[in-house]
C-alpha positions in Angstrom: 128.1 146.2 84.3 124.3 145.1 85.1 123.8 144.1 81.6 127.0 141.9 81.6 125.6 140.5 85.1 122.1 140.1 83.6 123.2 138.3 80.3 125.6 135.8 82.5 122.4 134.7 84.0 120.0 134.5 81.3 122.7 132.2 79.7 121.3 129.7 82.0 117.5 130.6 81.6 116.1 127.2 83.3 118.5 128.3 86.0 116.9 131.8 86.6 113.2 130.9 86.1 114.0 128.0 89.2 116.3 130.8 91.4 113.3 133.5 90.9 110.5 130.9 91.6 112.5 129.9 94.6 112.6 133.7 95.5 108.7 134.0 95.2 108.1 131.4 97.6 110.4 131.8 100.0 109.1 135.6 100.3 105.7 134.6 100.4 106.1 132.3 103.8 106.0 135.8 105.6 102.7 136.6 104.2 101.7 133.1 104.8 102.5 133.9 109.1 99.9 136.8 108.8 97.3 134.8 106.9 97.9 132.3 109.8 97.5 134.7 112.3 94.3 136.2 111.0 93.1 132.4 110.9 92.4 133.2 115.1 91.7 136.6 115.1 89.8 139.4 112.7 91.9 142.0 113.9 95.6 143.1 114.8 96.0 146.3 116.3 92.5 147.3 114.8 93.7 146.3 111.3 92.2 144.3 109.0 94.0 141.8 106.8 93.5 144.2 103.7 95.3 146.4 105.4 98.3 144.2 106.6 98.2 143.2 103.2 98.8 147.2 101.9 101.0 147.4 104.8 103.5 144.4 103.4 103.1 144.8 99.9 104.4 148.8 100.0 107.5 148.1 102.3 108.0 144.5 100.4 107.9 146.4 96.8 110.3 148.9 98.6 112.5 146.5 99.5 113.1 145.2 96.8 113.6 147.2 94.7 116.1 149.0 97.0 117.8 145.7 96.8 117.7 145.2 93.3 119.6 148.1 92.7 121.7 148.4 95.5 121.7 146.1 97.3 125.5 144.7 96.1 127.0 147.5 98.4 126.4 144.5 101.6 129.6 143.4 99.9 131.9 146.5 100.3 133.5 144.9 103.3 134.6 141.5 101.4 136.3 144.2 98.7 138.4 145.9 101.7 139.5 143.2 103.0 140.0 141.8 99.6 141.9 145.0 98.4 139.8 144.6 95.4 137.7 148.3 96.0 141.0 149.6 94.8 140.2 148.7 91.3 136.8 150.4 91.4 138.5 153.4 92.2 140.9 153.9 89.4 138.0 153.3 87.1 136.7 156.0 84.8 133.8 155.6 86.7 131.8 156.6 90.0 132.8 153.8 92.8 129.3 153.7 94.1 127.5 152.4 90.7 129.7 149.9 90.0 129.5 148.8 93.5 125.7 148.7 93.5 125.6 147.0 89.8 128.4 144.3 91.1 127.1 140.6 91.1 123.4 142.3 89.8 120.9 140.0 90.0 117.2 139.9 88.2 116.5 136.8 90.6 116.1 139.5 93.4 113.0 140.5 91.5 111.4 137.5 93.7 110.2 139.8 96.6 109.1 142.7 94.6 106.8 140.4 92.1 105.3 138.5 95.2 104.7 141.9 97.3 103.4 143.4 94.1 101.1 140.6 93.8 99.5 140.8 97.8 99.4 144.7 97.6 97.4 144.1 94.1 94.8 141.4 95.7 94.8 144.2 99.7 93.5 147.2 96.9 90.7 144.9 95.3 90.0 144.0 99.2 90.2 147.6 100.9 87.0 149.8 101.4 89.2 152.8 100.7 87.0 156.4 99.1 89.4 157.1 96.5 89.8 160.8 96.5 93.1 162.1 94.3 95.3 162.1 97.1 95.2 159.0 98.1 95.4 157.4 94.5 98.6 159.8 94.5 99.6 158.3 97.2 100.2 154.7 96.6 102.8 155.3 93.8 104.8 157.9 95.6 105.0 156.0 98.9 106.2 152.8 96.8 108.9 155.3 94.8 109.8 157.3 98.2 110.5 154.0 100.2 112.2 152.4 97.4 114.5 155.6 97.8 114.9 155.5 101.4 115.9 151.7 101.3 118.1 152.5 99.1 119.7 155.4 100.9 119.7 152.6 104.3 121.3 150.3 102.2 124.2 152.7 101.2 124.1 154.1 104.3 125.1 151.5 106.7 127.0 149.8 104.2 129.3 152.8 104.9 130.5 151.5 108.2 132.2 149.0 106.6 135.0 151.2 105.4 135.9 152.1 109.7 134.0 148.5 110.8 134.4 145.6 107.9 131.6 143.3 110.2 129.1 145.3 109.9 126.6 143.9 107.6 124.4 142.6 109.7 123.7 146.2 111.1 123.0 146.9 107.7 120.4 143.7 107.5 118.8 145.1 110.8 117.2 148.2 109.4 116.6 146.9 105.9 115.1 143.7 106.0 114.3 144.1 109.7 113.2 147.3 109.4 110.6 146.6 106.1 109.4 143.2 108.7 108.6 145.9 111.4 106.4 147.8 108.4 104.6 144.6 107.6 102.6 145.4 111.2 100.4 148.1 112.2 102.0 150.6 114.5 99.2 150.0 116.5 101.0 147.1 118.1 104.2 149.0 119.5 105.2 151.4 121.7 104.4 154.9 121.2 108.6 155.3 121.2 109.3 152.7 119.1 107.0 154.3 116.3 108.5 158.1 117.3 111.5 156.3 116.9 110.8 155.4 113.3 109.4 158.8 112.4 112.2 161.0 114.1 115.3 158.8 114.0 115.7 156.0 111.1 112.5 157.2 109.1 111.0 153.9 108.0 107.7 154.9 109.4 107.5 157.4 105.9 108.4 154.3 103.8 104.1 153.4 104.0 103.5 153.4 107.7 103.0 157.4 107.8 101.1 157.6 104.4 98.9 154.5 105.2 97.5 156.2 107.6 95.9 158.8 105.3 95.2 156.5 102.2 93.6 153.9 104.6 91.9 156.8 107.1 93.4 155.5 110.4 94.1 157.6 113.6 97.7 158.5 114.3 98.8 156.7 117.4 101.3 160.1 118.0 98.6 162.2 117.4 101.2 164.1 114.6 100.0 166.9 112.2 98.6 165.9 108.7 101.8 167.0 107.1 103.2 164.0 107.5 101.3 161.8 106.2 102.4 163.6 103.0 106.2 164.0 103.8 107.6 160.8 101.9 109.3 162.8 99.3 110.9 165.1 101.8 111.8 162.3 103.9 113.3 160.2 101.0 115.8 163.3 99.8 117.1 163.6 102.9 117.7 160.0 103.5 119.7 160.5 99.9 121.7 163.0 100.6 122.2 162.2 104.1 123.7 158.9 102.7 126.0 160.4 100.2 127.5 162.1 102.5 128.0 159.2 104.5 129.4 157.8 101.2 131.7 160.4 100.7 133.0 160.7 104.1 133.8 156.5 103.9 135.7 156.9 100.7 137.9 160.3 101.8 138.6 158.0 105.0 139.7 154.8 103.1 143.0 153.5 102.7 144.4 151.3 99.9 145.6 147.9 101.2 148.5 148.1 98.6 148.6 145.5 96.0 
């Protein structure tokens, strides 16, 4: 189904390259705020703009690429009220991937290109001692956040099967939550970053591991373990939201034909 979406859109190729351009540099106006911002000041929070720049490339690369893949399931509330889900169902397929490849778009690979091209131009700028951990790091934060996007993205989609409005609760910890990660957690309150660690963990999408690759001082003073507990984080985000999944679906009813 993502190939049939992708080869619709490269049908109209001047179309795409203008729709993924666009992408880029509407993206790249929320970098442009923090370059603006550093204009004024050298530091925010006791960061540098290096590290703002690590900072928004991990949780924009995240994102996106949550989005990319799954971010189609923002429209599971049009199908119920549509009474179109039923089709997906009666499929020989699972519900969930042909939800997540409906309507897929390559133009969505906007934000991860421009994020990938800030967190590329923050490494050259960092004075980071690579040891092997923190090299590690990088990739396995960028893979662990993707997941944990991913599993918000599912996840609150859910409610639309008991609450068909609820989208923009959705858009609230996704693309609200990867704008809190573009900041230091130097900036908030102590219980708004416990908040992120203990309740919706966005703070192990690159806010957690930051802290060890860039050696910076916990603000909740938490063992070293966690600056290492993306992948834990990220599988129980997973299988926290298929079961979320799988509750919404045994819950649904048909709207008839």
């Amino acid at each position: 189904m993502a190939g049939m979406w992708t080869r619709a859109v490269m049908s109209y190729r001047a179309s795409f390259v203008l729709m993924l351009a666009a992408n880029i540099m509407i993206t790249s106006l929320d970098f442009l705020v923090v370059v603006l911002m550093f204009q004024h000041t050298d530091q925010l929070g006791g960061w540098t703009l290096p590290e703002l720049g690590f900072l928004y490339g991990t949780s924009g690369i995240a994102l996106g690429m949550a989005n990319l893949f799954v971010g189609s399931t923002d429209a599971l509330g049009a199908r119920i009220r549509a009474g179109t889900l039923d089709t997906m169902l009666i499929r020989p397929a699972p519900a969930l991937a042909q939800l997540c490849a409906e309507r897929f778009s390559l133009r969505r690979l906007g934000r991860p290109v421009q994020a990938a091209a800030v967190l590329a131009w923050s490494l050259t700028a960092l004075d980071v001692a690579w040891t092997w951990d923190r090299v590690l790091l990088v990739p396995v934060l960028l893979l662990c956040g993707t997941v944990i996007f991913s599993a918000l993205f599912i996840g609150f989609a859910t409610l639309q099967f008991w609450w068909g409005e609820a989208k923009e609760i959705q858009n609230s910890f996704t693309y609200g939550g990867a704008t809190l990660l573009h900041y230091p957690p130097t900036i908030f309150a102590k219980e708004l970053v416990a908040g992120v660690v203990f309740g919706i963990p966005l703070a192990f999408v690159n806010w957690l591991p930051a802290l060890r690759i860039l050696d910076r001082p916990d603000p909740l003073g938490l063992p070293a373990a966690f600056q290492y507990a993306s992948p834990v984080a990220a599988v129980l985000c997973a299988y926290v939201a298929g079961l979320l999944w799988r509750a919404g679906l045994r819950a649904y009813r048909g709207t008839g034909s």
